[in-house]
Backbone as JSON Lines, residues from 0, in Angstrom:
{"i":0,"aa":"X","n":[-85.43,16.73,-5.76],"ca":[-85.0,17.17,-4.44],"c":[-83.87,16.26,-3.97]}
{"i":1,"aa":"X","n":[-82.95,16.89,-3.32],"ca":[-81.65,16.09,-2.84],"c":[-81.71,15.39,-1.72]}
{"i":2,"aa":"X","n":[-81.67,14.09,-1.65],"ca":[-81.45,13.29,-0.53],"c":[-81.16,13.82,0.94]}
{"i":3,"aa":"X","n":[-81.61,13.61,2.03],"ca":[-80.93,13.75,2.95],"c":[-79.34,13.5,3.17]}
{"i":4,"aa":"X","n":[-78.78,12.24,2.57],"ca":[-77.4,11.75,2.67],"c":[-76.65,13.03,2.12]}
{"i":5,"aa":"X","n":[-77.01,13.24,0.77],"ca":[-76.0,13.66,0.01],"c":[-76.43,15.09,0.56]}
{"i":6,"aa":"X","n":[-77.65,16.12,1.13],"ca":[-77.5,17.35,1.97],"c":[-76.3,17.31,2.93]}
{"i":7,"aa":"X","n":[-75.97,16.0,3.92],"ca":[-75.25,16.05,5.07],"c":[-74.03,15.9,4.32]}
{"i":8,"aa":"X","n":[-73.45,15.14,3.44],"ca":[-72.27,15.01,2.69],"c":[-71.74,16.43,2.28]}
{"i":9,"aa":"X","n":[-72.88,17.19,1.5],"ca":[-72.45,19.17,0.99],"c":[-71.87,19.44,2.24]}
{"i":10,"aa":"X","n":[-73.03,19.08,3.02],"ca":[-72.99,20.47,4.43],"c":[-71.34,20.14,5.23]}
{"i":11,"aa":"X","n":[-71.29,18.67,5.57],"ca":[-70.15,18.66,6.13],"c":[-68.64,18.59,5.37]}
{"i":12,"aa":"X","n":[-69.04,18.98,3.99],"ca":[-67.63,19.13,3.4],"c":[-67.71,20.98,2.85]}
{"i":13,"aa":"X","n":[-69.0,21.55,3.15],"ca":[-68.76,22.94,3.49],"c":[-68.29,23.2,4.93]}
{"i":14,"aa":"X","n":[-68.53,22.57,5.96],"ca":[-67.81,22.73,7.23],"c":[-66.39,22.44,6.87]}
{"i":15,"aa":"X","n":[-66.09,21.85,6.23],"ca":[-64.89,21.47,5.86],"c":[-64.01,22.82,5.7]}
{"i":16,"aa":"X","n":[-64.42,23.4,4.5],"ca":[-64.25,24.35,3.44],"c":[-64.25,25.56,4.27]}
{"i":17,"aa":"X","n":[-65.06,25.83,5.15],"ca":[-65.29,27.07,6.11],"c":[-63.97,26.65,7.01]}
{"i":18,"aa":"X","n":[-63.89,25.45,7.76],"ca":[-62.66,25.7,8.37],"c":[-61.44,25.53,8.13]}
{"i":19,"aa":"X","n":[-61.17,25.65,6.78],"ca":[-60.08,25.12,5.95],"c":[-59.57,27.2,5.51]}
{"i":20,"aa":"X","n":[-60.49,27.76,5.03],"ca":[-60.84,28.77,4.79],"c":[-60.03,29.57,6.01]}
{"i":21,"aa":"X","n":[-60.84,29.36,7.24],"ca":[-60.63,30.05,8.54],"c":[-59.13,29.58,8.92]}
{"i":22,"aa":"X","n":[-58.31,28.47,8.68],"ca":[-57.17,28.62,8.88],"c":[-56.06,29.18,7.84]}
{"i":23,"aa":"X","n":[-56.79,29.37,6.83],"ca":[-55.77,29.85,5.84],"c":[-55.93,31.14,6.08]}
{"i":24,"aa":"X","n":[-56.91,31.88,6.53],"ca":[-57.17,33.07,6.88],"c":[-57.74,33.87,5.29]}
{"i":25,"aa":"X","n":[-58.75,33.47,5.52],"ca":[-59.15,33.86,4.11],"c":[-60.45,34.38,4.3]}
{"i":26,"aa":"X","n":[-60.45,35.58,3.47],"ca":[-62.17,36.0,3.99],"c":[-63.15,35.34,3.34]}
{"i":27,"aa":"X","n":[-64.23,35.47,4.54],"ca":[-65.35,34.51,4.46],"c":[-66.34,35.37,3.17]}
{"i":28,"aa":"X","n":[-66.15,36.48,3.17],"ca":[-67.2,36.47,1.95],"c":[-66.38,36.4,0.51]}
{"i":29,"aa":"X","n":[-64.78,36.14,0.4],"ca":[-64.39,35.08,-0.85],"c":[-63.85,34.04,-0.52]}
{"i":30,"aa":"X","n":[-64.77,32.85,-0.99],"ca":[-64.18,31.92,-0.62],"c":[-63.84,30.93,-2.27]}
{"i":31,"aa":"X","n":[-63.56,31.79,-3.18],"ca":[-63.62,31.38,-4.36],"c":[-62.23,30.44,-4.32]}
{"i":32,"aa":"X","n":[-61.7,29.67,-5.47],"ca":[-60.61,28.98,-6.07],"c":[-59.62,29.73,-5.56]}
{"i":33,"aa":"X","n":[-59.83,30.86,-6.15],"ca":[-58.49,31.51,-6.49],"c":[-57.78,31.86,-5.51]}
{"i":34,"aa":"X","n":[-58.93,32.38,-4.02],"ca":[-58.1,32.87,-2.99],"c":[-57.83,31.38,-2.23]}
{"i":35,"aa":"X","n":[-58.36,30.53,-2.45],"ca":[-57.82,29.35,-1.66],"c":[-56.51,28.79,-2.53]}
{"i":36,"aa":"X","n":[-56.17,28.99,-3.56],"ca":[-55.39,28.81,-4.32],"c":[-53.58,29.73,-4.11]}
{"i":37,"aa":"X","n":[-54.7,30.9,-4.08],"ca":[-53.45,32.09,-3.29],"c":[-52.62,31.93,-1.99]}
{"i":38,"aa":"X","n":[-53.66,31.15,-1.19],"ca":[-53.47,30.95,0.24],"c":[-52.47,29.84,0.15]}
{"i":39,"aa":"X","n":[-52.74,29.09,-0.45],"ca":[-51.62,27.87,-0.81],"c":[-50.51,28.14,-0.94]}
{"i":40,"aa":"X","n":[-50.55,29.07,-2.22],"ca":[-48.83,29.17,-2.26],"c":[-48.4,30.2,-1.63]}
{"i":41,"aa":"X","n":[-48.84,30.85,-0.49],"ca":[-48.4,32.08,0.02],"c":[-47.95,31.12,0.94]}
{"i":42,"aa":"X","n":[-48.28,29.79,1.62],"ca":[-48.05,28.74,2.52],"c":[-46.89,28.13,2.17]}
{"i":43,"aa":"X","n":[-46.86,27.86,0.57],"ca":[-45.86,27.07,0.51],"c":[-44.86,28.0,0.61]}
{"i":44,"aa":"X","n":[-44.48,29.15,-0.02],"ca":[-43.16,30.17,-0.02],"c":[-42.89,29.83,1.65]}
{"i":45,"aa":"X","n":[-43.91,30.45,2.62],"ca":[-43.57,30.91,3.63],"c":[-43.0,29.14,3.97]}
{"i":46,"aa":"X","n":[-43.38,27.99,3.89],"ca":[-42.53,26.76,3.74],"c":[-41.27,26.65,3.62]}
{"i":47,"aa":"X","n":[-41.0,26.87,2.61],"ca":[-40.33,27.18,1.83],"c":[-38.63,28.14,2.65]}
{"i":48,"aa":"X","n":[-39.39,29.15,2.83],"ca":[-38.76,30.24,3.62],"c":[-38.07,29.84,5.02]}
{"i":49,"aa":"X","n":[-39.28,29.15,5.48],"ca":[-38.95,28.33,7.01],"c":[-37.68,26.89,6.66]}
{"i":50,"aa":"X","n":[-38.01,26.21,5.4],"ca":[-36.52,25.12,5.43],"c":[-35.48,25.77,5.14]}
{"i":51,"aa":"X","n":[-35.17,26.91,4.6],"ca":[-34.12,27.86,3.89],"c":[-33.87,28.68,5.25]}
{"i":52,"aa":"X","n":[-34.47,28.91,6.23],"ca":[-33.79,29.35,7.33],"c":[-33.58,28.55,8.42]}
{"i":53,"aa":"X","n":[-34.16,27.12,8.34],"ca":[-33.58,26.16,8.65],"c":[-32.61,25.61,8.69]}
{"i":54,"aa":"X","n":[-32.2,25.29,7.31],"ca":[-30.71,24.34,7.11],"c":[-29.91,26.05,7.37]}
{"i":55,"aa":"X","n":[-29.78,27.12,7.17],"ca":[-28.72,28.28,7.05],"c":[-28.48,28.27,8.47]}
{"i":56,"aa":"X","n":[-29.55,27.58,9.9],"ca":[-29.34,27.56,11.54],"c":[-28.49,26.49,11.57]}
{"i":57,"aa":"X","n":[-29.27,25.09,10.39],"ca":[-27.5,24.24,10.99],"c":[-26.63,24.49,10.84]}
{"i":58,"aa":"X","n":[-26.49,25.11,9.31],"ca":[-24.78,25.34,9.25],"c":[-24.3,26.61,10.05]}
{"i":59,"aa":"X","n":[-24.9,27.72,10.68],"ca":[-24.37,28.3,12.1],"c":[-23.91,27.33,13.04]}
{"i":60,"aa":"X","n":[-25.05,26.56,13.34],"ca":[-24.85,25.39,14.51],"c":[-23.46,24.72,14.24]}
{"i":61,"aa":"X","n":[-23.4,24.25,12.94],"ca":[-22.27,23.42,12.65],"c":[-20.85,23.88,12.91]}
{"i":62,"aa":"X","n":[-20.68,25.44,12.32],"ca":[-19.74,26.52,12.34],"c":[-19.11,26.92,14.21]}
{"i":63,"aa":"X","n":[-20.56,26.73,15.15],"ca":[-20.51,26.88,16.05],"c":[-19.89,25.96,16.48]}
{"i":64,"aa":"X","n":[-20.58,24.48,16.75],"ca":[-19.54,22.98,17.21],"c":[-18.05,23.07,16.63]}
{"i":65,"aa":"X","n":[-17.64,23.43,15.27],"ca":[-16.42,23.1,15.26],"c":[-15.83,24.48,16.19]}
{"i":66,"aa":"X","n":[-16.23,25.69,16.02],"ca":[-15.37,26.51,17.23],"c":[-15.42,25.83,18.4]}
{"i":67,"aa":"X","n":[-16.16,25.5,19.07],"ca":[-16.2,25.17,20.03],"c":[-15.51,24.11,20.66]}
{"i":68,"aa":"X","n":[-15.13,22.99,19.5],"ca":[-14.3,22.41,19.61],"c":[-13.02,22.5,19.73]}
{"i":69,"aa":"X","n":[-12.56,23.66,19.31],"ca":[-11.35,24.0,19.03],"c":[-10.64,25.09,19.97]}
{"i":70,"aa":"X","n":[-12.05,25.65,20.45],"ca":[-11.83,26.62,21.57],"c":[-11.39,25.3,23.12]}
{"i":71,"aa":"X","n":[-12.19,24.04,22.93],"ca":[-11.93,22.93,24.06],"c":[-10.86,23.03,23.65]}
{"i":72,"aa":"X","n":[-10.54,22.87,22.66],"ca":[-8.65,22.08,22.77],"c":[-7.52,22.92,22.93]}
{"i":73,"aa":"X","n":[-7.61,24.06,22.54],"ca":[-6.93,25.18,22.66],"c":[-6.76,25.7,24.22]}
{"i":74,"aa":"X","n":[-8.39,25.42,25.01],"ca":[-7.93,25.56,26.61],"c":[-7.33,24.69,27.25]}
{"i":75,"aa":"X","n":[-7.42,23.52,26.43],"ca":[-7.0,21.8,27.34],"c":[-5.08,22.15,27.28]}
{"i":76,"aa":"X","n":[-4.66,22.53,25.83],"ca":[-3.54,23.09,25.42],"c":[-3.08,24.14,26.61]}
{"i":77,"aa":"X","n":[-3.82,25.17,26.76],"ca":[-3.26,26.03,28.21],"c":[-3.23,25.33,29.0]}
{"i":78,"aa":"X","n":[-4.2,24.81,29.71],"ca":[-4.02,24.29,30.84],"c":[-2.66,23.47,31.24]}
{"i":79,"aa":"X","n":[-2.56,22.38,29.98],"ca":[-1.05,21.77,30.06],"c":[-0.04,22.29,30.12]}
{"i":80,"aa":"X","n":[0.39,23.35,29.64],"ca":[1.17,24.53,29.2],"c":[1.74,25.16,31.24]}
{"i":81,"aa":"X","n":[0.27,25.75,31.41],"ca":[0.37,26.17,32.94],"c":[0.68,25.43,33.6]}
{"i":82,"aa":"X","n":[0.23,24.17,33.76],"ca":[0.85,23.27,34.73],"c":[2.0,23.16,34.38]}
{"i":83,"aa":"X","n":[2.58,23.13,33.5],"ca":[4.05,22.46,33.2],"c":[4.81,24.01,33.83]}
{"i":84,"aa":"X","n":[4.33,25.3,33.36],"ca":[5.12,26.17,33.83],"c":[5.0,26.57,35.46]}
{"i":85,"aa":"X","n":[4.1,26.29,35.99],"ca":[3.89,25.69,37.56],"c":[5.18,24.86,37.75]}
{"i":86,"aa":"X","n":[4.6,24.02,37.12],"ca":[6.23,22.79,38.22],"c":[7.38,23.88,37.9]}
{"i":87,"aa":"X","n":[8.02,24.42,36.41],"ca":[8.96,24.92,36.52],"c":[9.04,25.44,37.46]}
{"i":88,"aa":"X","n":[8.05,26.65,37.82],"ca":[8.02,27.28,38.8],"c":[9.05,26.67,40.28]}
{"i":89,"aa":"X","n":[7.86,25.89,40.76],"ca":[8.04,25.12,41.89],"c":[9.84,24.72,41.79]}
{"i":90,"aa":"X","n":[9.35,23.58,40.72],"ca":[11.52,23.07,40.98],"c":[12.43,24.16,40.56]}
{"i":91,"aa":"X","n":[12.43,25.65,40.36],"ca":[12.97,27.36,40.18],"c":[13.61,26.71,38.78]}
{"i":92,"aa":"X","n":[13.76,26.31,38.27],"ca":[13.62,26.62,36.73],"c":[13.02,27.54,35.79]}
{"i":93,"aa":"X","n":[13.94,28.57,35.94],"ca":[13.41,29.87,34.94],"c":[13.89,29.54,33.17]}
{"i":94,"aa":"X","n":[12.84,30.56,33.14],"ca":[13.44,30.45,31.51],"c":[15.09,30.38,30.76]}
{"i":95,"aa":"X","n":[15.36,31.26,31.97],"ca":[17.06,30.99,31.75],"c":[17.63,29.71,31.47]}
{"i":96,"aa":"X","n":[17.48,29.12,32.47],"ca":[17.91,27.83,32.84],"c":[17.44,27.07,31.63]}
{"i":97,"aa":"X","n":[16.11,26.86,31.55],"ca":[15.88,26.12,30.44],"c":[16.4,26.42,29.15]}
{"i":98,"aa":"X","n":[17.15,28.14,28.78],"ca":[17.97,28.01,27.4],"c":[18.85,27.5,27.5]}
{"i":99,"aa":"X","n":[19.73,27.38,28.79],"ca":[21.23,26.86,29.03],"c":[21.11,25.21,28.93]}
{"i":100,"aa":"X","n":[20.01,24.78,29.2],"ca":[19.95,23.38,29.1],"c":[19.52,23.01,27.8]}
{"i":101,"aa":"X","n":[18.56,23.88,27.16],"ca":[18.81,23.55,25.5],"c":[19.9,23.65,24.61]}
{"i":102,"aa":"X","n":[20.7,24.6,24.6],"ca":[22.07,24.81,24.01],"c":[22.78,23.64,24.57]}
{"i":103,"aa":"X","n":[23.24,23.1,25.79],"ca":[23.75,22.05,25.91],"c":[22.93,20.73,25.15]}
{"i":104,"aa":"X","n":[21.97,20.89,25.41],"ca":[21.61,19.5,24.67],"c":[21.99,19.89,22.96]}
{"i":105,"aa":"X","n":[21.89,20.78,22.51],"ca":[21.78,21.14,20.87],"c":[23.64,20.64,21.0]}
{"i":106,"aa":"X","n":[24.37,21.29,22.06],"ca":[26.05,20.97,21.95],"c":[26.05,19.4,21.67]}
{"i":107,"aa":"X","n":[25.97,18.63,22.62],"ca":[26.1,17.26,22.97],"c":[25.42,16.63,21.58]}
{"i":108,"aa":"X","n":[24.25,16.88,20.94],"ca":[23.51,16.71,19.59],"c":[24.57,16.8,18.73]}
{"i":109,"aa":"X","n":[25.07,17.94,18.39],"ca":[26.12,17.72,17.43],"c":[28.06,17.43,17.85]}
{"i":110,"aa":"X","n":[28.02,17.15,18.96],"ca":[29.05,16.43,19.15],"c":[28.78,14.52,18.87]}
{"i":111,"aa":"X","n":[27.86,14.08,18.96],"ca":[26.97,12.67,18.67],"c":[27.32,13.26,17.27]}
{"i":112,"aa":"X","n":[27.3,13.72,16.66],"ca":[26.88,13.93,15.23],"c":[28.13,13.79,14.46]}
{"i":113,"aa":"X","n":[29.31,14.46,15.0],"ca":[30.16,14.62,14.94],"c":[31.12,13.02,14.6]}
{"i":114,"aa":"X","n":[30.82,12.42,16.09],"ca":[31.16,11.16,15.72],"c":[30.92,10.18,15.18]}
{"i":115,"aa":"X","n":[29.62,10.46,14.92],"ca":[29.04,9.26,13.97],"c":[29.35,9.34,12.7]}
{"i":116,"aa":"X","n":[29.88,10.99,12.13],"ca":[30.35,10.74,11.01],"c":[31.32,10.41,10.26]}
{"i":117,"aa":"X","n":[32.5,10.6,11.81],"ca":[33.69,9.71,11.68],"c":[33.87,8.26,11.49]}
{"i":118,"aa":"X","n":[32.74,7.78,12.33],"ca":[32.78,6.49,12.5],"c":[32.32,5.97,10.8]}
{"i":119,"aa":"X","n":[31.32,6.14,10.65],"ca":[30.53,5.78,9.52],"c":[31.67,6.01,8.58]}
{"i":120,"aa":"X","n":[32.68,6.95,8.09],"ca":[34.14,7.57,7.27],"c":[34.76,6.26,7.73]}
{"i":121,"aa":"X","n":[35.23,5.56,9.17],"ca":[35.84,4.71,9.01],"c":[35.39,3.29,8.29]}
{"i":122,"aa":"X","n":[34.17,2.65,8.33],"ca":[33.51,1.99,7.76],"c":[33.67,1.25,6.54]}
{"i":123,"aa":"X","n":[33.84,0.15,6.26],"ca":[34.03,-0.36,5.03],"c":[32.67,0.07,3.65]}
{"i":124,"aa":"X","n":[33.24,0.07,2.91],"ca":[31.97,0.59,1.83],"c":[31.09,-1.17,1.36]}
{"i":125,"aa":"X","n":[30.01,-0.8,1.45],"ca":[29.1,-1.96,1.44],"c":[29.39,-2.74,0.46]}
{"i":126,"aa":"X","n":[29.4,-3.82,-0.37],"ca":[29.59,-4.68,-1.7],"c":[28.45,-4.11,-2.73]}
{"i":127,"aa":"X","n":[28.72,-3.95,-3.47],"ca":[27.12,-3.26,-4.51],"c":[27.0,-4.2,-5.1]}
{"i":128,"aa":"X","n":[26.74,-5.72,-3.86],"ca":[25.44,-6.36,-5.22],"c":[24.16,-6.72,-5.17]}
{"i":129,"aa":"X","n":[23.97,-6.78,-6.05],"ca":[22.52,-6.9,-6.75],"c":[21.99,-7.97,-7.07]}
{"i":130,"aa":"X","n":[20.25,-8.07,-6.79],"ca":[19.95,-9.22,-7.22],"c":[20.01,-9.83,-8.23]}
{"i":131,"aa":"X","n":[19.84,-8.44,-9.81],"ca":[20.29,-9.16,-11.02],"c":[21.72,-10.02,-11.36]}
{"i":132,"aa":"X","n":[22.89,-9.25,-10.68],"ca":[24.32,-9.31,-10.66],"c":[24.43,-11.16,-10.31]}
{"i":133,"aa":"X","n":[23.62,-11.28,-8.96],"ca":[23.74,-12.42,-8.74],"c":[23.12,-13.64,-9.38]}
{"i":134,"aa":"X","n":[21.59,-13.29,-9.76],"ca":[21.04,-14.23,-10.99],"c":[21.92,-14.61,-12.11]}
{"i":135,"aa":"X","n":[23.04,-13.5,-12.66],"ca":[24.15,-13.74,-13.63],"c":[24.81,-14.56,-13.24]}
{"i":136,"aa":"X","n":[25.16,-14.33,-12.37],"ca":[26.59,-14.97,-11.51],"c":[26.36,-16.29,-11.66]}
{"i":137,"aa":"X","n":[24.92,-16.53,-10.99],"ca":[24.86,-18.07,-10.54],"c":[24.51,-18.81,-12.34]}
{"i":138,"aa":"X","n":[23.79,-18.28,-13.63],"ca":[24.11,-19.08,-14.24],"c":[24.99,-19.0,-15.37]}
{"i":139,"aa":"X","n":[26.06,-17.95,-14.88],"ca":[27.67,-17.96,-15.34],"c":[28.03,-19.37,-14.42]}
{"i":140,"aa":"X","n":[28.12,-19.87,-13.09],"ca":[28.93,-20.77,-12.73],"c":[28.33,-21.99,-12.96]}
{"i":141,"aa":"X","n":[26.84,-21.98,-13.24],"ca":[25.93,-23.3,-13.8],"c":[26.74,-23.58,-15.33]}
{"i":142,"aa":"X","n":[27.16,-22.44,-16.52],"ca":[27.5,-23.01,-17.81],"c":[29.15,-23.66,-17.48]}
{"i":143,"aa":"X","n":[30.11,-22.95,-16.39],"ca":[31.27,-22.85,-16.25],"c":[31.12,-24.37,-15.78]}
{"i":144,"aa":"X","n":[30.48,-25.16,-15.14],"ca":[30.31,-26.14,-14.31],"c":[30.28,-27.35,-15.42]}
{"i":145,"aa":"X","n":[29.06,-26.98,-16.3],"ca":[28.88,-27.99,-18.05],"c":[30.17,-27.97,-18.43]}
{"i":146,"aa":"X","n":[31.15,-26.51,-18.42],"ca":[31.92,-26.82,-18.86],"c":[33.19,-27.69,-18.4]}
{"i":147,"aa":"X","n":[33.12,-27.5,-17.31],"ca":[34.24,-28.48,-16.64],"c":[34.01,-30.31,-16.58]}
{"i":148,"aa":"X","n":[32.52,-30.74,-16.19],"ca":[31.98,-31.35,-17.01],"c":[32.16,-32.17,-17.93]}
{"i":149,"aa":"X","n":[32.4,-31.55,-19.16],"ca":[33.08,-32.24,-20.5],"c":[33.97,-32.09,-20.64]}
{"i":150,"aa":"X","n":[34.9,-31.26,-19.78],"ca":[36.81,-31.51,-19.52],"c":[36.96,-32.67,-18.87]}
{"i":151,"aa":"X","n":[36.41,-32.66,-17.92],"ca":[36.44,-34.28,-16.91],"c":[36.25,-35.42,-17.8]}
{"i":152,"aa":"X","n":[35.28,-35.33,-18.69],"ca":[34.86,-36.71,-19.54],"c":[35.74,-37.07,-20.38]}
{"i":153,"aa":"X","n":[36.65,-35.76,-21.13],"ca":[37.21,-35.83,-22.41],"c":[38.85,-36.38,-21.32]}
{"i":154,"aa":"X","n":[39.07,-35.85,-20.42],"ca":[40.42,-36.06,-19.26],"c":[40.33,-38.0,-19.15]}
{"i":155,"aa":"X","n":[38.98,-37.93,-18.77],"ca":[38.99,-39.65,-18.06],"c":[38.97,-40.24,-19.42]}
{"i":156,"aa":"X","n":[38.72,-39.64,-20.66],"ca":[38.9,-40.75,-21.79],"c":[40.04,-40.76,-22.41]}
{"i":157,"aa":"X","n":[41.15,-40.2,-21.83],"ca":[42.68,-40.17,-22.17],"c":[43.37,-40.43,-20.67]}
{"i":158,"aa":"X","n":[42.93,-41.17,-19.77],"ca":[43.51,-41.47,-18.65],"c":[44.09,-42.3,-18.74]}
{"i":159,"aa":"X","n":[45.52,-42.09,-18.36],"ca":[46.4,-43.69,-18.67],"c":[47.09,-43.17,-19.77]}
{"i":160,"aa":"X","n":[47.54,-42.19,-20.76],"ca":[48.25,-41.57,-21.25],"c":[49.62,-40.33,-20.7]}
{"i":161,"aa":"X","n":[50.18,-40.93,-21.04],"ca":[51.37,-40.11,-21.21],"c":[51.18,-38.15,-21.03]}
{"i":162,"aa":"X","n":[51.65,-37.41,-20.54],"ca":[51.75,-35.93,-21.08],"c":[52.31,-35.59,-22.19]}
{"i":163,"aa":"X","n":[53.19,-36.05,-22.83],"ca":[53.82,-35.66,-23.81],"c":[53.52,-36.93,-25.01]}
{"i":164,"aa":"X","n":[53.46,-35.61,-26.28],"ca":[51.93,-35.83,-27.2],"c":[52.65,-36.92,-27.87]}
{"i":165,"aa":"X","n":[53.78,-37.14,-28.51],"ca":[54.66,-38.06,-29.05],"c":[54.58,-39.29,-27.63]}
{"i":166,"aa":"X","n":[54.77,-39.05,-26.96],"ca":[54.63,-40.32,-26.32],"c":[53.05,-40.81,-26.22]}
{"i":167,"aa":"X","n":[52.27,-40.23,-26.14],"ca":[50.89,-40.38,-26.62],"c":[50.47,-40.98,-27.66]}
{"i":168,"aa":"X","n":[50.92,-40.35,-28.51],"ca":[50.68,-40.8,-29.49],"c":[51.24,-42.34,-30.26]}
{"i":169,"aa":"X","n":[52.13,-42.58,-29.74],"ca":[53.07,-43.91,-29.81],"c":[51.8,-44.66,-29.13]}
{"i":170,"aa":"X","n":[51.6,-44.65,-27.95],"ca":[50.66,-45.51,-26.85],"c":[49.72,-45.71,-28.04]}
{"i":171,"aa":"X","n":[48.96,-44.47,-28.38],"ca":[47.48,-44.91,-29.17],"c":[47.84,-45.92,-30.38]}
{"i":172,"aa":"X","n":[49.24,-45.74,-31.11],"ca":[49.08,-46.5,-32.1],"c":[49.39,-47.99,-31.55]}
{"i":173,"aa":"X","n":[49.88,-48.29,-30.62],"ca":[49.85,-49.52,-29.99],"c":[48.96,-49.94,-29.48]}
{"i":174,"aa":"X","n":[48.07,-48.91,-29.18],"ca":[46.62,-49.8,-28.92],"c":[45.75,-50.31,-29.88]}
{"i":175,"aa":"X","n":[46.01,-49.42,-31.14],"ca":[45.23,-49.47,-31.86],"c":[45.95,-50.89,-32.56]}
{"i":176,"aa":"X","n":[46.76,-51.04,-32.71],"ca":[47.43,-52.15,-33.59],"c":[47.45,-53.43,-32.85]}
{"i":177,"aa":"X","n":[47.26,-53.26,-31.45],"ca":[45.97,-54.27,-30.97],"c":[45.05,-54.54,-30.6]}
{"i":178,"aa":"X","n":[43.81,-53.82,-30.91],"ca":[43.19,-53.8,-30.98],"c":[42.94,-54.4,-32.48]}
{"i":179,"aa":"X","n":[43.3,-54.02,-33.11],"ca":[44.0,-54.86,-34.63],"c":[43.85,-56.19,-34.33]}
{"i":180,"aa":"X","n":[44.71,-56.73,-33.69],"ca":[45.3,-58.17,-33.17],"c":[43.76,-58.39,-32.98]}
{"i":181,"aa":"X","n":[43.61,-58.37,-32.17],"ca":[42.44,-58.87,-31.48],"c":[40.55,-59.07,-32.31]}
{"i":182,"aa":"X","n":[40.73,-57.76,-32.99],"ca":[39.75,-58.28,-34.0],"c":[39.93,-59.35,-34.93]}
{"i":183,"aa":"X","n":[41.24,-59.44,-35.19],"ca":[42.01,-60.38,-36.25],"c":[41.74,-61.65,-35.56]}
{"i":184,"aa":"X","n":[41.88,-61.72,-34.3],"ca":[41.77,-63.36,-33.74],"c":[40.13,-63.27,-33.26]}
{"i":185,"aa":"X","n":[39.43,-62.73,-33.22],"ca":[37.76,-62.74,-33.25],"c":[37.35,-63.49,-34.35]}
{"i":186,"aa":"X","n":[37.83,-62.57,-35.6],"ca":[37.45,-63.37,-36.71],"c":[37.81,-64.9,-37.16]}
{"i":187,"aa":"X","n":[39.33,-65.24,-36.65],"ca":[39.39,-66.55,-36.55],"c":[38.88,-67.69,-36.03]}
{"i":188,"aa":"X","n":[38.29,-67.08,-34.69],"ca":[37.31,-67.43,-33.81],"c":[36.76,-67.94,-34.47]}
{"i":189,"aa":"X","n":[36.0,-67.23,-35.16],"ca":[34.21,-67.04,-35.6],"c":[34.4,-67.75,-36.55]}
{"i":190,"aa":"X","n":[35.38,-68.23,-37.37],"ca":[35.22,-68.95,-38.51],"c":[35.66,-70.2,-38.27]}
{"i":191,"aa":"X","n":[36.61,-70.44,-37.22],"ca":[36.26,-72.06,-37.16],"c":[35.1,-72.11,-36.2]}
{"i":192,"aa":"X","n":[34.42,-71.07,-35.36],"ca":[32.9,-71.98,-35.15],"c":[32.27,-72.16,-36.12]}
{"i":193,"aa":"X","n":[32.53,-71.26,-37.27],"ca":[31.17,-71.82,-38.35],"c":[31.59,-72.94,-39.04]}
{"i":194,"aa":"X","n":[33.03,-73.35,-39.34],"ca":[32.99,-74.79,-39.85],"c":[32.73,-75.81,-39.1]}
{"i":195,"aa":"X","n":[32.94,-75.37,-37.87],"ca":[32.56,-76.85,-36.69],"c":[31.84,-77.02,-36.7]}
{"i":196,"aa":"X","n":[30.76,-75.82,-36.99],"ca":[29.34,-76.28,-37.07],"c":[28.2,-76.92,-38.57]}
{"i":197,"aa":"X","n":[29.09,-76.81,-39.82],"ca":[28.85,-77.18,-40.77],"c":[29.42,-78.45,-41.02]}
């Protein structure tokens, strides 16, 4: 025989079952698997059915906000529009008037236009240079510079010469022929110090 506990445990998980039953709407004399099973997924579709006509209301909703937005700006657009053709109104500025004052301004536009392209015709034409042009430049005048350089050195080591090469050349052999001399009396030097000293 079954416990009292475990009678109240059946009974209140058949209360369960009966009102589980009664909201799925399921008849009470089947209360088998299958129709509680049926009931389920007839729940979930209709689920199912309800998020799928859900999200298809936001994107109306969504479709709706951007008109609506656009319908705001489009009236904000009149409104500016009217007021502005109000004042015309008021200061009698008809449409007339306002073509005659556009054609003058479009005149005066290309009379400006006119002269600027004279002016710009008188204009000197710009220098076309370039940054590479000038990287050249500067070490074209860096080698030109070496080279002047060793003109200066080779100039200061013939300074004190003559221009004319025969007279030049006379000078060098007179230097050289004492320079002659002079080694010649070095060595004399040098050899009576070494007997003075022997």
């Amino acid at each position: 025989m079954a416990s009292p506990q475990a009678s109240q445990s059946v009974q209140e998980r058949l209360i369960a079952l009966c009102q589980l039953a009664k909201n799925l709407k399921i008849d009470e004399e089947d209360l088998s698997f299958s129709s509680y099973s049926a009931s389920i997924v007839n729940l979930s579709d209709e689920l199912l059915s309800l998020r799928r006509s859900l999200n298809q209301m936001l994107l109306v909703e969504d479709e709706l906000q951007d008109h609506l937005s656009l319908t705001r700006h489009e009236q904000l657009l009149i409104d500016k529009w009217t007021i502005s053709l109000e004042k015309d109104q008021e200061t009698g500025e008809t449409p007339a008037v306002l073509e005659r004052r556009r054609e003058g301004l479009l005149k005066k536009a290309k009379e400006y236009h006119k002269e600027l392209t004279a002016v710009m015709a008188l204009m000197p034409t710009p220098p076309s240079v370039t940054v590479t042009r000038l990287t050249e430049q500067q070490s074209t005048n860096k080698l030109k510079e070496q080279e002047l350089k060793a003109k200066r050195a080779k100039v200061k080591a013939f300074q004190g010469l003559p221009p004319n090469l025969e007279l030049a050349r006379h000078e060098l052999r007179n230097a050289r022929s004492e320079q002659m001399k002079l080694i010649q009396l070095r060595e004399r030097l040098l050899g009576r110090m070494a007997e003075s000293v022997t």
